[in-house]
C-alpha positions in Angstrom: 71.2 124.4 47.4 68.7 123.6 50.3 64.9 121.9 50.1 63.1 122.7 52.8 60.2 120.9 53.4 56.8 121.6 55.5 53.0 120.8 55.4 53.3 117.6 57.7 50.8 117.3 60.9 48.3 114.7 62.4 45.1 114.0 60.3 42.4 111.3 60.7 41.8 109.0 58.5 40.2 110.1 55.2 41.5 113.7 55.5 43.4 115.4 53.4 47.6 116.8 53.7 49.2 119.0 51.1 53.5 119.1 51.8 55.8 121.7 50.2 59.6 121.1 49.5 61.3 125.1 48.6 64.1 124.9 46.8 66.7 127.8 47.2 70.3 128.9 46.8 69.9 128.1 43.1 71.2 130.6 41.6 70.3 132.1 38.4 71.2 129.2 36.3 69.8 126.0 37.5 67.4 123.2 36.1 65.4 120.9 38.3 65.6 117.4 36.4 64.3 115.3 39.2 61.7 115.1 41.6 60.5 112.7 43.8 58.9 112.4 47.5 60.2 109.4 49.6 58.7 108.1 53.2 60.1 106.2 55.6 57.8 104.6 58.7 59.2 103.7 62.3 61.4 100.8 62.1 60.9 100.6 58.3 63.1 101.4 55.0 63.0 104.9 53.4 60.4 104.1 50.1 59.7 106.4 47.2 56.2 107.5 47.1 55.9 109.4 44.1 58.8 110.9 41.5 58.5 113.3 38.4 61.5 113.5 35.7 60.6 116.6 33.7 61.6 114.8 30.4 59.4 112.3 31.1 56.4 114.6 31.4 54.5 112.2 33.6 54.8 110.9 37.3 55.0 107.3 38.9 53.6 106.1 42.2 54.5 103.5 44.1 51.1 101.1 44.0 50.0 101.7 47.5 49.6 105.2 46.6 47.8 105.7 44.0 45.1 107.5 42.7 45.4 109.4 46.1 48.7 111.3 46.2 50.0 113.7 43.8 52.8 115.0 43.2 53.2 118.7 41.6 55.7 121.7 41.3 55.9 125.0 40.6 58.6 126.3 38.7 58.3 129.9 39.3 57.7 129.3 43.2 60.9 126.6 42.9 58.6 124.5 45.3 57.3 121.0 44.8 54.0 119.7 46.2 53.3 116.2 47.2 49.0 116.5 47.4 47.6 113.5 49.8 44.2 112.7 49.5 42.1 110.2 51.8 45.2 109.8 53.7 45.1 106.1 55.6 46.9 104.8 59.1 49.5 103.1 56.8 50.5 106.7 55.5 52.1 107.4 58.6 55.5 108.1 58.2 58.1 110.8 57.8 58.2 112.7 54.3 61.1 113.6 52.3 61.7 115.5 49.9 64.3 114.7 46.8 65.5 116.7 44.0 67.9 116.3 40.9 69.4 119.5 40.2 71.5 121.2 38.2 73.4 124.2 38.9 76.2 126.4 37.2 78.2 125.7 40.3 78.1 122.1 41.1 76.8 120.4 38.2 73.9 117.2 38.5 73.2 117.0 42.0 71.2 114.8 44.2 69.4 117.4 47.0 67.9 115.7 50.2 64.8 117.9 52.3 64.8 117.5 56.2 61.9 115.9 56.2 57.9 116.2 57.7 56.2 114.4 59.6 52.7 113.2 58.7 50.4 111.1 61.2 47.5 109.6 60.3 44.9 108.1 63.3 42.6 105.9 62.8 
């Protein structure tokens, strides 16, 4: 299995980003159980931004985000959004992309994207 994410790029303050994660090499049989977007800033610690367990039917934010980020999927696409809204300097940061997911093959697995880079200037 393989996320790729994408979306990433330099927007001023106030704009507007949307990031994609694709999952693929699936398989027929799979279920995504998990997933979450994570950030991590120059000389900071990787954070979760935003994460989605299907069962739960609801997301969670950390508190810095929101109201202005959202995170989405679609299942038939196998591709998860993370929607940024009135994106701020303090955004800046690379994005990545996690999934739990479950496959015939390996079982309940934890799936990292490569990440994107989002800027925001002030």
């Amino acid at each position: 299995v393989q996320l790729q994410a994408s979306g990433g790029g330099l927007v001023q303050a106030g704009g507007s980003l949307m990031l994609s994660c694709a999952a693929s090499g699936t398989g027929s049989f799979f279920c995504i159980n998990i997933m979450a977007w994570y950030r991590q800033a120059p000389g900071e610690q990787r954070e979760l931004v935003a994460r989605k367990v299907e069962s739960w039917g609801y997301a969670n934010y950390t508190d810095s985000v929101k109201g202005r980020l959202t995170i989405s999927r679609d299942k038939a696409a196998n591709t998860m959004y993370l929607q940024m809204n009135n994106l701020q300097p303090e955004d800046t940061a690379v994005y990545y992309c996690n999934a739990n997911i479950w496959t015939l093959e390996r079982g309940s697995v934890y799936y990292w994207g490569q990440g994107t880079l989002v800027t925001v200037s002030s």
